[in-house]
C-alpha positions in Angstrom: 0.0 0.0 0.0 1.2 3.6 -1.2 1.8 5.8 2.1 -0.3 8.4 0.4 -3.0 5.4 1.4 -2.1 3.6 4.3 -4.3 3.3 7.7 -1.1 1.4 9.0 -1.1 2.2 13.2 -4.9 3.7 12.8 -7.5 2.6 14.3 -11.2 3.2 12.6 -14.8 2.5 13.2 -17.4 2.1 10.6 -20.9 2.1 11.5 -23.5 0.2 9.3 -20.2 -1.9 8.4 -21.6 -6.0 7.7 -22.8 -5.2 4.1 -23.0 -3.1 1.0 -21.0 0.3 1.1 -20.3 0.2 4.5 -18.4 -3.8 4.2 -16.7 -2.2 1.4 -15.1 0.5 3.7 -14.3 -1.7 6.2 -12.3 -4.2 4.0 -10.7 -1.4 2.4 -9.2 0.1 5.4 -8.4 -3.2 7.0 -6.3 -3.7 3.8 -4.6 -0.4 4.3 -3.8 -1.8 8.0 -6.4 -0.6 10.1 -7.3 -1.6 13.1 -11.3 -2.2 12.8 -14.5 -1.8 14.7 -17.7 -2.5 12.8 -21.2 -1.8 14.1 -24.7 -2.7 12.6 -27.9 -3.1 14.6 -28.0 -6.5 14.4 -25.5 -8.6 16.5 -25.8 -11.6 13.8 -24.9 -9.6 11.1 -21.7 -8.3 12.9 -20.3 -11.7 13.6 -21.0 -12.8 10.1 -19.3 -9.8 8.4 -16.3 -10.1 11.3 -15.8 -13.8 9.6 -15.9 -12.9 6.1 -13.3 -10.3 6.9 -11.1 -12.8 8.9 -11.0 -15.2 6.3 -10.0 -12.3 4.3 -6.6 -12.2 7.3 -8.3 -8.9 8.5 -9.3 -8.4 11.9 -12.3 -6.4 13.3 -14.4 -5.9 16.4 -17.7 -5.9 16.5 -20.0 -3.6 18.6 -23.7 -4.0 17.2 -25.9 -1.1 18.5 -29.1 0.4 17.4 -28.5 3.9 16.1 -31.8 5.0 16.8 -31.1 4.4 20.7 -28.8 7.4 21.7 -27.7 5.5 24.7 -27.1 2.7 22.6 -25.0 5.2 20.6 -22.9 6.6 23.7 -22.0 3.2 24.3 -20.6 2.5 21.2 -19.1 5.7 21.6 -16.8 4.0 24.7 -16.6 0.7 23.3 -14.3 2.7 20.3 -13.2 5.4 22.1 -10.0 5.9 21.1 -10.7 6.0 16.9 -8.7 7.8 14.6 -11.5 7.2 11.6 -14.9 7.4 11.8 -16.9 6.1 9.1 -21.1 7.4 9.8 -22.2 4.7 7.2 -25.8 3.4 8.8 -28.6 5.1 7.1 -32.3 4.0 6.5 -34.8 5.1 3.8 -37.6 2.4 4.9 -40.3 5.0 3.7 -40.9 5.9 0.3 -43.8 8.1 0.0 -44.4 11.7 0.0 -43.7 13.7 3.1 -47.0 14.5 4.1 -47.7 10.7 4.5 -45.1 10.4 7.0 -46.0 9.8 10.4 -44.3 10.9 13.8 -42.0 7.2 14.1 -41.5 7.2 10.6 -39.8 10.3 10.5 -38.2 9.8 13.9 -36.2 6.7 12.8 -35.3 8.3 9.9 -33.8 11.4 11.6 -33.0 9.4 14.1 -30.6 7.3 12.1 -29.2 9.1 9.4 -28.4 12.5 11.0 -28.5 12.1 14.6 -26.5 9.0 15.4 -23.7 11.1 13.2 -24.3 13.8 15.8 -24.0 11.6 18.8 -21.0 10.1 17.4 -19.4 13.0 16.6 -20.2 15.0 19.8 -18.6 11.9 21.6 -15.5 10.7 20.1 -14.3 14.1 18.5 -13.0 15.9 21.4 -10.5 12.5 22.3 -9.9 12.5 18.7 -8.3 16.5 18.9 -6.5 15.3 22.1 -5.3 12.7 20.1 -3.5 15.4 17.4 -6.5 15.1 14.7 -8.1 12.7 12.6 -10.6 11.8 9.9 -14.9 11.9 10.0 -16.2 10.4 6.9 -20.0 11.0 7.1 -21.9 8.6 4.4 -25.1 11.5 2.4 -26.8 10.9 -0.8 -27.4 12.7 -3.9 -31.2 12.7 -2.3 -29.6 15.2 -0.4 -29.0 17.7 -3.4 -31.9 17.2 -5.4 -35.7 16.5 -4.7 -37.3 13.1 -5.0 -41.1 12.5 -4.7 -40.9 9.2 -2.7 -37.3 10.0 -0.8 -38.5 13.4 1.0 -37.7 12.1 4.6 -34.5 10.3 3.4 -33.1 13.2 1.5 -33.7 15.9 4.2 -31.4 13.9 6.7 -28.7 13.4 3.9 -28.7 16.7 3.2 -28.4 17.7 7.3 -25.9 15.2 7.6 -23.3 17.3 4.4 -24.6 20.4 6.5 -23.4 18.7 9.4 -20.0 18.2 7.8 -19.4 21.9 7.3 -19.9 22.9 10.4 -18.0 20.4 12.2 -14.9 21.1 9.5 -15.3 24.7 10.8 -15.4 23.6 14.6 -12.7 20.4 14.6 -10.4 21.6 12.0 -8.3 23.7 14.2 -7.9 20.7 15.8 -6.5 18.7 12.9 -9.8 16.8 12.5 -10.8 16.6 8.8 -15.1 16.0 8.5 -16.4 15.4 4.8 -19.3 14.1 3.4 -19.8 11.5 0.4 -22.8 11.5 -1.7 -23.8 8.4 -4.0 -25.9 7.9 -6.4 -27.1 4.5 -7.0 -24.7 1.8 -6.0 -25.4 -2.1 -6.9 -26.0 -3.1 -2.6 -29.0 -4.3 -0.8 -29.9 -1.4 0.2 -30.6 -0.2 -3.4 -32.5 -3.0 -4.6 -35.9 -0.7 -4.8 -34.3 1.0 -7.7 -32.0 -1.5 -9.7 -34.9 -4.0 -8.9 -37.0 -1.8 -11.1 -36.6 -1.9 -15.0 -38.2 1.5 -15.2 -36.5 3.2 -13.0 -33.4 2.0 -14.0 -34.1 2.9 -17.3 -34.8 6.6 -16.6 -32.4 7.1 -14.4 -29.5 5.5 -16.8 -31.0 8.1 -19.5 -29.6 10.8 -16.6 -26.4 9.3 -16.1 -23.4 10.4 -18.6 -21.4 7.1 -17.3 -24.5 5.1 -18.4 -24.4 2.5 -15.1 -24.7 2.1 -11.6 -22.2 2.4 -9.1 -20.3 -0.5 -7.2 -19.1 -0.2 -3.5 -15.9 -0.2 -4.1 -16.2 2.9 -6.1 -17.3 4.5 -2.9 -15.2 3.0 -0.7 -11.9 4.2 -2.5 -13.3 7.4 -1.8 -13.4 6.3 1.6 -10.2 5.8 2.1 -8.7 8.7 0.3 -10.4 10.8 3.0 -9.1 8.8 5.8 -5.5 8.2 4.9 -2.7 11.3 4.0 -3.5 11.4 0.5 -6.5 13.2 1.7 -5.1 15.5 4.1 -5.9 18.7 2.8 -9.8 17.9 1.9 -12.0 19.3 4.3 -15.5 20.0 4.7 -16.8 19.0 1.4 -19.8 16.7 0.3 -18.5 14.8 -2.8 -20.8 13.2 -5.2 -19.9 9.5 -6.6 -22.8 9.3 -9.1 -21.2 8.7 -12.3 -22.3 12.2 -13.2 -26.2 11.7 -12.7 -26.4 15.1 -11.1 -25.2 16.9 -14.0 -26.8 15.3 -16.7 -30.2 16.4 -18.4 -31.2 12.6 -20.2 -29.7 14.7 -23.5 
């Protein structure tokens, strides 16, 4: 591994970390030589991603905690208190309707999720961090975030609060040495994007919008990941950075 990418002697956790963009991440930076922590709500699917990486020769912790739960949050907070990396990866868009259908949970566990737990995190681990002489925040948005959608309202309110949130904390912690960006997908081949590639229809139209002509993988995003953790990154701050294969500058044409 090039220094310019190397976690060697770093120490990172990556929340929603046992599949899709957020497994990618983690097997990225264990690569690199990071030491790992990997969270995800469900305790099952932390030991099974924990194995796949081992038989991969890299380690990884697991600490399986309900974002949602803020205490649940603080105490992953201390279980990984001494990161270097943090990777806000977890997100939810369970919903997809317009916002005025949205009930009170609904929008709670969305918020709740996406844009708090990131908050929570961040409010508990940064201040070690700057003790620590700096480090890297990578905070996982969406291009739901920078354009409307009729069915993602909920879900691209709290990406868009969570590249807001990514300013402000570059203003607050970079004195400190504390880097805080924000990545942006478009659609990715994972799980979590099934709805869409599922969908010959969708697909189609939104292929028409995208200059590159396909979806994503998570790799793609995940070499973004690491850029922003590791010294090739070191002067990037701040920013929300959009892995779409140019679907947000494209008019179908």
């Amino acid at each position: 591994m090039h220094p310019l990418f190397s976690l060697n002697g770093k120490s990172a956790l990556v929340t929603g970390g046992t599949r899709g963009i957020g497994l990618a991440i983690a097997r990225l930076y264990g690569q690199a030589g990071a030491r790992l922590v990997i969270s995800s709500e469900s305790r099952e699917d932390c030991q099974r991603a924990v194995a796949e990486l081992g038989e991969e020769g890299i380690d990884a912790q697991a600490c399986p905690a309900d974002l949602a739960d803020r205490e649940q949050v603080l105490a992953l907070a201390g279980e990984a208190s001494e990161v270097d990396v943090l990777v806000c990866n977890a997100g939810v868009a369970a919903h997809f309707c317009p916002l005025h259908s949205l009930d009170e949970a609904q929008w709670r566990t969305t918020l709740g999720v996406n844009l708090e737990s990131a908050l929570w995190l961040t409010g508990a681990l940064l201040p070690g961090m700057a003790k620590r002489g700096g480090g890297s925040v990578v905070l996982m948005a969406s291009i739901a975030g920078v354009r409307g959608n009729k069915a993602l309202g909920a879900y691209g309110l709290s990406k868009a609060a969570l590249a807001q949130l990514a300013r402000n904390l570059a203003v607050e912690w970079g004195p400190a040495n504390i880097r805080v960006n924000a990545i942006s997908p478009g659609v990715i081949q994972t799980e979590f994007a099934r709805p869409l590639t599922d969908n010959p229809e969708v697909m189609q139209r939104r292929l028409a919008l995208t200059p590159l002509r396909r979806v994503g993988v998570a790799d793609e995003v995940a070499a973004l990941a690491l850029l922003l953790a590791a010294p090739g990154g070191a002067f990037i701050c701040g920013q929300n950075l959009i892995v779409d294969g140019g679907t947000t500058i494209g008019d179908g044409n």
